[in-house]
Each structure stands twice: as C-alpha cells, then as structure tokens.
VOFI-376435 format. One record per residue: z, y negated, x negated of N, C-alpha, C, O in turn. Coordinates in steps of 0.1 Angstrom, whole numbers, padded with zeros to 4 digits, always signed. Each point is the difference from the previous one (the first is absolute). Layout:
<vogus>
ZYXZYXZYXZYX ...
</vogus>
This chain:
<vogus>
-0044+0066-0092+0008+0004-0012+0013-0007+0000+0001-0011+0006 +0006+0016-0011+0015-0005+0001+0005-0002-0013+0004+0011-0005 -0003-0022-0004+0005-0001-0010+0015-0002+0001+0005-0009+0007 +0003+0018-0016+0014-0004-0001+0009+0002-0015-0004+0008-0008 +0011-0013+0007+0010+0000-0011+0010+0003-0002+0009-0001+0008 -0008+0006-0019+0013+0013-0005+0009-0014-0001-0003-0011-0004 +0017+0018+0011+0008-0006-0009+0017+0011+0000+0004+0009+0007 +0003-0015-0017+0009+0012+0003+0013-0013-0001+0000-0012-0004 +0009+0018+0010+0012-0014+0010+0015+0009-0005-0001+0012+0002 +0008-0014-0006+0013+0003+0000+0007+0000+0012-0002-0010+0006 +0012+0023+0001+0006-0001+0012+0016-0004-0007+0003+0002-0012 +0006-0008+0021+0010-0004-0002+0012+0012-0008+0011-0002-0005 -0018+0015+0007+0007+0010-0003-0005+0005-0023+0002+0008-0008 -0010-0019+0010-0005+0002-0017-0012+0008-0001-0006+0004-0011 +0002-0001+0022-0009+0015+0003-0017-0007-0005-0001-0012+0003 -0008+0016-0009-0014-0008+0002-0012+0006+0008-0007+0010-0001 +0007-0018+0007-0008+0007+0009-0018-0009+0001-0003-0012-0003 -0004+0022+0007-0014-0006-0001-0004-0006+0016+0004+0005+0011 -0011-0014-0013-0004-0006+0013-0012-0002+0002-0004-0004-0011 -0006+0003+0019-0014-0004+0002+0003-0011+0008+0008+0000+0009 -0017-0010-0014-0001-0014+0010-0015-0001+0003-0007+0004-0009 +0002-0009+0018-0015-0003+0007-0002-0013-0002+0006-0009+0007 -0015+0007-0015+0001-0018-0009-0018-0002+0007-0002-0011+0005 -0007+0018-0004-0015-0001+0007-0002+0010+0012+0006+0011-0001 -0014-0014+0014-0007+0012+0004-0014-0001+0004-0004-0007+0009 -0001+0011-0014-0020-0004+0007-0002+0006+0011+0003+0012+0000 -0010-0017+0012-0001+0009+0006-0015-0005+0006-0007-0008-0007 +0004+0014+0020-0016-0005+0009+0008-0002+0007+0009+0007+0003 -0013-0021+0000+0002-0004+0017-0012+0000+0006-0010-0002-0007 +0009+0004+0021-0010-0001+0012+0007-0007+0010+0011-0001+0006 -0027-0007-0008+0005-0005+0017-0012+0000+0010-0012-0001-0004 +0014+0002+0016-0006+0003+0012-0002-0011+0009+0007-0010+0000 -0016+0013+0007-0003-0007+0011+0003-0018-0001-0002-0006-0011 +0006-0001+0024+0003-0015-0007+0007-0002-0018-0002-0010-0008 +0010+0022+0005+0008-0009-0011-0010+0002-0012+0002-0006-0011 -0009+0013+0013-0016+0001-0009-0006-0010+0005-0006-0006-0009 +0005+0002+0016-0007-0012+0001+0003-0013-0005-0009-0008-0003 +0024+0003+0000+0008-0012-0001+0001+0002-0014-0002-0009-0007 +0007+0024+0000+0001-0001-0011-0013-0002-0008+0000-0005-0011 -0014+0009+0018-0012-0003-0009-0003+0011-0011-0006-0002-0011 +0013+0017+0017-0006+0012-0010+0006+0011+0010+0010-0002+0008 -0017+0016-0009+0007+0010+0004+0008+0004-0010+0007+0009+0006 -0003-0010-0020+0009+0011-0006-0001-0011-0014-0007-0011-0003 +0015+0018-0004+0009-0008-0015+0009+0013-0003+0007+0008+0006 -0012-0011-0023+0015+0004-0006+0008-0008-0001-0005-0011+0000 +0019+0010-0001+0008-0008-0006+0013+0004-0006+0007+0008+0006 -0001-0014-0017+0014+0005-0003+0008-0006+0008-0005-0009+0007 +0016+0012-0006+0009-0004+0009+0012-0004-0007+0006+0007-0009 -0003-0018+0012+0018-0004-0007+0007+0006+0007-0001+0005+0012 +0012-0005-0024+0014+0015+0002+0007-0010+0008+0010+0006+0004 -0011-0020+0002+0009-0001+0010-0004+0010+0020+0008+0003+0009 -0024-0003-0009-0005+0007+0007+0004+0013+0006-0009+0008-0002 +0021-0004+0011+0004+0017-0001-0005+0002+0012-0006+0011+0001 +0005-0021+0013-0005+0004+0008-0010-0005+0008-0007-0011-0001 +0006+0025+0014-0015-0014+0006+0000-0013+0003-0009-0009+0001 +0021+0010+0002+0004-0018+0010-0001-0008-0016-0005-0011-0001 +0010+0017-0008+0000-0009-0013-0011-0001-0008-0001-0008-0009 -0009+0020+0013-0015-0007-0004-0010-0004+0010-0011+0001-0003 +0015-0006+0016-0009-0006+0009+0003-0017-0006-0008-0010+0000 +0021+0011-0004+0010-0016-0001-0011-0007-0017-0005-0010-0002 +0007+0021-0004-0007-0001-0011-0016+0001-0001-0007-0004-0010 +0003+0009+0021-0016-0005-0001-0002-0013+0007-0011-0006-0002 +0016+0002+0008+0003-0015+0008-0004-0008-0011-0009-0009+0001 +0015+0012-0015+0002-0017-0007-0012+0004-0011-0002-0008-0009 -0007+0020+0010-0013+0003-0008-0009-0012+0003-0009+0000-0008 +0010-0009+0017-0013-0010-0003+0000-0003+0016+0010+0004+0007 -0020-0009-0002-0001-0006+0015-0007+0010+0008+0005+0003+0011 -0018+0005-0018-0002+0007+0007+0009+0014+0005-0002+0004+0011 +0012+0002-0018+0009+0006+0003+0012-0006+0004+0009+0008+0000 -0006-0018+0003+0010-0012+0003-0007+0004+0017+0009+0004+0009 -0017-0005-0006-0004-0001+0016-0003+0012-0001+0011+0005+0001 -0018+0006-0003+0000+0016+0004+0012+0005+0002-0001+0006+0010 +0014-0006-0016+0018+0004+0003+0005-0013+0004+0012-0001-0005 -0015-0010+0013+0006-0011+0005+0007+0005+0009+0011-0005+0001 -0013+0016+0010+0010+0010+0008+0003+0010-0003-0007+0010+0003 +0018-0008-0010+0006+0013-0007+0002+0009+0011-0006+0011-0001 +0013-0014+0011-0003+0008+0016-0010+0010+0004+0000+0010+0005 -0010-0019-0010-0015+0005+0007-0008+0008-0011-0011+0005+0002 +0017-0004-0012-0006+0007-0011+0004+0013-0004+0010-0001-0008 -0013+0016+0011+0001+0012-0005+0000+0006-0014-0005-0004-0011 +0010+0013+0011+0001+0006-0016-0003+0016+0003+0004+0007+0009 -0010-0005-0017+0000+0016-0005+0001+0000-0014-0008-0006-0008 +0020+0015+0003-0002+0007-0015-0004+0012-0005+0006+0011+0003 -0017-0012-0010-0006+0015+0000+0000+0005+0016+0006+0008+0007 -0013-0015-0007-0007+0004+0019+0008+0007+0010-0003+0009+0008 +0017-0019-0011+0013+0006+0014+0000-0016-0001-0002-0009-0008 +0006+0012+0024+0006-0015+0007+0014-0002-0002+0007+0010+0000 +0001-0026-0001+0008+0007-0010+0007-0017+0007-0008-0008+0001 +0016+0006+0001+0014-0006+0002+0002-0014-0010+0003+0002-0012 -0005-0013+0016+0003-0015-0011+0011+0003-0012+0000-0006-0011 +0012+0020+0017+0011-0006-0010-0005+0018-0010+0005+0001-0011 -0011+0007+0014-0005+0006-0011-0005+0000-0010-0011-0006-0002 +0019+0012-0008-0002-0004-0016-0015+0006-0004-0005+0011+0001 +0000-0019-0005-0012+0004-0009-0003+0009-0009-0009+0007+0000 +0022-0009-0010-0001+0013-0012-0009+0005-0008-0004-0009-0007 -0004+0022+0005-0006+0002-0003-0019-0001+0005-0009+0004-0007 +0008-0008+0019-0012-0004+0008-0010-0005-0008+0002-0009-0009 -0016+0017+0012-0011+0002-0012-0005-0013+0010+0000-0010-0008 -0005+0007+0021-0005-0003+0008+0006-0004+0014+0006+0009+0007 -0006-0020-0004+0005-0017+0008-0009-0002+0011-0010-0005-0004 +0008+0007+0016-0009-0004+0008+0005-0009+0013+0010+0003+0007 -0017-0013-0005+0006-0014+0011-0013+0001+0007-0011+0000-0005 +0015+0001+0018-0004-0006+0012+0006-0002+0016+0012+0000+0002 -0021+0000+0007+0007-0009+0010+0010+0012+0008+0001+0011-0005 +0004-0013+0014+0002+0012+0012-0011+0001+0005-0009-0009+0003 +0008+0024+0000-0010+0009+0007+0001+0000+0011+0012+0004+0003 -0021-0007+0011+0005+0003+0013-0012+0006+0007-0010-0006-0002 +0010+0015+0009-0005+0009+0006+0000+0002+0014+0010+0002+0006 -0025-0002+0001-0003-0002+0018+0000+0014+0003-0001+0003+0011 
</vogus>
C-alpha cells in the first residue's frame, strides 16, 4: 500500500496546482537462498521511508536494519533484485512496487 499526501503548491506563474507526494510505502520483501539465511526469515512486510526510490537505495537501507541484515546486503554487488517478479537494475526506481525480492546471482551448468 502506498500512502500519500495531497498537497497543492503555487507555480511561479500564480497558477495552483495539485501535487501528490509519497510520504509511506508498504510492501513484501523476500528473500532467497543465502540472504534468507543471514537475514533469519523468508519474507516481511515493511513500510519504506520516502528517502528509499531505489534498489541500490533500499539494499543501502536494509544494511543499517540491525546485524542480521547488516551481513545478509554486506555485498551490494552480490545481491539481486526483482520487483514484482522482473529482474531489475540497482539504479531502478521502485515506485509503485507491491513486492521486493533479494537474492544471490543465479548460475547455471
């Protein structure tokens, strides 16, 4: 769920205009394989602070959740994202994303 707030802003031209701001977002995170392991759960809800837009900015931000997530994203490198179950790029914005999922790279014989 995505809580946000009305607000309406004056443009330099006197005009008023309405704006939405994104002040919460809840979402499910999952995690897989080792980073389920290190974090000590497969899945969580959680809100997300509005400084959070992207993946690289919520890998940075589950880092400082406590120790056991401090060592599960200790390699931001080595750690994957899917949003809403696409694989998805560090500097990709989050947005509206119901569902967060971390794990390792996949490699295949």
């Amino acid at each position: 769920m995505t809580i946000s707030k009305l607000e309406f802003v004056t443009r330099s031209s006197g005009e008023l205009m309405q704006e939405t701001k994104v002040t919460a977002r809840e979402v499910t995170l999952r995690y897989f394989a080792w980073v389920r392991e290190k974090a000590g759960m497969g899945q969580e809800r959680v809100t997300l602070p509005p400084h959070v837009e992207t993946a690289a900015d919520l890998i940075h931000w589950m880092q400082t959740r406590g120790p056991a997530f401090a060592a599960a994203f200790a390699e931001p490198g080595a750690i994957r994202v899917a949003l809403d179950r696409v694989h998805v790029k560090p500097d990709t914005k989050i947005g509206t994303t119901r569902e967060i999922a971390f794990f390792p790279p996949v490699t295949g014989g």
